[in-house]
N, C-alpha and C positions, 0 to 999 in steps of 0.2 A: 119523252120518247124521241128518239133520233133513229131516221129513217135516212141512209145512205144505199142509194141506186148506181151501179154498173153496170157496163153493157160492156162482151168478150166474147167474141166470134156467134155471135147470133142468140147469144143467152144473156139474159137480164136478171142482176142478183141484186135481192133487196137485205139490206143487213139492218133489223130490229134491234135496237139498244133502250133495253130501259122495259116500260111500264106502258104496254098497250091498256090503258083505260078508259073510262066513259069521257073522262075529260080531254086527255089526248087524242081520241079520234075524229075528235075535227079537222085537225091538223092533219093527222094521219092521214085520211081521205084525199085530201088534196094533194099531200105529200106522194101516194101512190099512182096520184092518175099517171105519170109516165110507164106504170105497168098493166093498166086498164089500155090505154094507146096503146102498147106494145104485144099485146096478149096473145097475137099470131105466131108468138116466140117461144123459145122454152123459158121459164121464169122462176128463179130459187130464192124461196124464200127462207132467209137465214137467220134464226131463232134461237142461234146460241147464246145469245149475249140477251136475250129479251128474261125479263125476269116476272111477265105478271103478262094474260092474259084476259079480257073485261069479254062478254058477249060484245060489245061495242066493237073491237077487235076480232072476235070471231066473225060476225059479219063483214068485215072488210077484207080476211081471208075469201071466204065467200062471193064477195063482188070479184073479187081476181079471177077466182074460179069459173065462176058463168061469163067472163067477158072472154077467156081462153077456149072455154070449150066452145061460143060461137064465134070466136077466130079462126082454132083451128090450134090453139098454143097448148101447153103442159104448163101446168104448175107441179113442183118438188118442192117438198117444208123440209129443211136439213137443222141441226143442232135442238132438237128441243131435251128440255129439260125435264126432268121426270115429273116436277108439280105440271108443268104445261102439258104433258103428254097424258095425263091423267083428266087435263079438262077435253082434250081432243076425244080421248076414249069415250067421257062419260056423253059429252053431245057426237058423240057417231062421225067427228068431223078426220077421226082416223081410217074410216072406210072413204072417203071423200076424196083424200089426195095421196099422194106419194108420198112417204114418208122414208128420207134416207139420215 
């Protein structure tokens, strides 16, 4: 899993490559805290190019989530894929965020 972060006029984009799984998200977790700091920002997280989603992974969507809403930031999920969009649906995490 590769996790590249940009920051462009006050918005923070994460771009997901690869395999969010149980084993990856150690890494992951750390990899994201510059969007847990930032989370008084708007924050897009970009899914296009992620090919597999673990609950391990859905909880670190989650940790983004609750550190934005008591920031004060927005999280947007953009590019998911139909098998991903399907794991969103079935855990309710499609009512949770933005989805563009």
């Amino acid at each position: 899993m590769e996790i590249h972060i940009t920051e462009s006029k006050g918005t923070l984009t994460a771009r997901f490559i690869g395999r969010l799984d149980t084993p990856a998200a150690a890494d992951a977790t750390r990899d994201v805290q510059p969007l847990i700091d930032g989370a008084d920002k708007t924050i897009i997280l970009d899914c296009s190019e992620m090919a597999y989603i673990s609950s391990s992974g859905l909880r670190i969507f989650l940790t983004i989530r609750k550190a934005a809403a008591a920031k004060g930031g927005k999280v947007i999920i953009e590019g998911l894929s139909n098998e991903i969009r399907q794991v969103f649906m079935m855990t309710g995490f499609l009512q949770l965020f933005e989805i563009r």
